[in-house]
N, C-alpha and C positions, 0 to 999 in steps of 0.2 A: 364806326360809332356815328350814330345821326347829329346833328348839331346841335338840338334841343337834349339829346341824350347827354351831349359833353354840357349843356348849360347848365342841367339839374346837379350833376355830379360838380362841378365849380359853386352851384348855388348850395348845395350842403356841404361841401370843403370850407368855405367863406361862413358859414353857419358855423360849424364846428372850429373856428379858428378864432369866432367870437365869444364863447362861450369859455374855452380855454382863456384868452385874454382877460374877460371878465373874471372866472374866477381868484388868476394868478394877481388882476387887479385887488381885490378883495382880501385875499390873502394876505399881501404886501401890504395893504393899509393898517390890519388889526397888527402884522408885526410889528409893525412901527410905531403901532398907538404904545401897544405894551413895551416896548422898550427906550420908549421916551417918559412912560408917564411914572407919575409918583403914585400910586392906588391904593388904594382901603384892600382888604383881602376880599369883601364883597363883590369889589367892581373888577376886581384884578382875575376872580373866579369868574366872572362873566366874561371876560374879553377872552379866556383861556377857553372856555366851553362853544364861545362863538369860533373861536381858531379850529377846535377840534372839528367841527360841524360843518366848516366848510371844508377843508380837509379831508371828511369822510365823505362828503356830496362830490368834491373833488373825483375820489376814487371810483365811485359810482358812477361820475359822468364819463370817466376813461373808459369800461364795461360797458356803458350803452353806446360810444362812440366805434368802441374797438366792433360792435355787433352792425352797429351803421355802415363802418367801411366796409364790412366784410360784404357785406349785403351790395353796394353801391359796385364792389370790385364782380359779384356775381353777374351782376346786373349788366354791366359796360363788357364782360365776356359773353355772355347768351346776344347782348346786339350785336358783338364783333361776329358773333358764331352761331348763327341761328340754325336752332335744330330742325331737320326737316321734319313733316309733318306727317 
């Protein structure tokens, strides 16, 4: 594997390690809001619909992640192993 090949492959791992981070950040703030606060059923429905919403974006980012690696692991095998032409 070339060296700019292992850079890109570290540069979208380090990408996808932030993304994960963020969201679990995210996550962890709205639980906290709602199990500290005292809420109206109005705002208490909001924070609930906002948990759900990142939670589903959550599961969709692991789907387009899980489609990323596969992709990056193809990738780093055709440069270990280049097909002859």
């Amino acid at each position: 594997m070339s060296p700019s090949s292992r850079e890109t492959i570290l540069e979208v791992l380090s990408s996808v390690a932030h993304i994960e981070n963020a969201l679990a950040d995210a996550i962890t703030v709205q639980t906290r809001i709602l199990s500290k606060g005292n809420f109206k059923a109005e705002q208490l429905e909001t924070f609930t619909d906002n948990l759900i919403k990142l939670v589903a974006l959550s599961i969709r980012k692991e789907l387009a992640i899980d489609i990323i690696l596969q992709d990056i692991i193809q990738a780093a095998e055709l440069a270990n192993n280049p097909q002859p032409k």
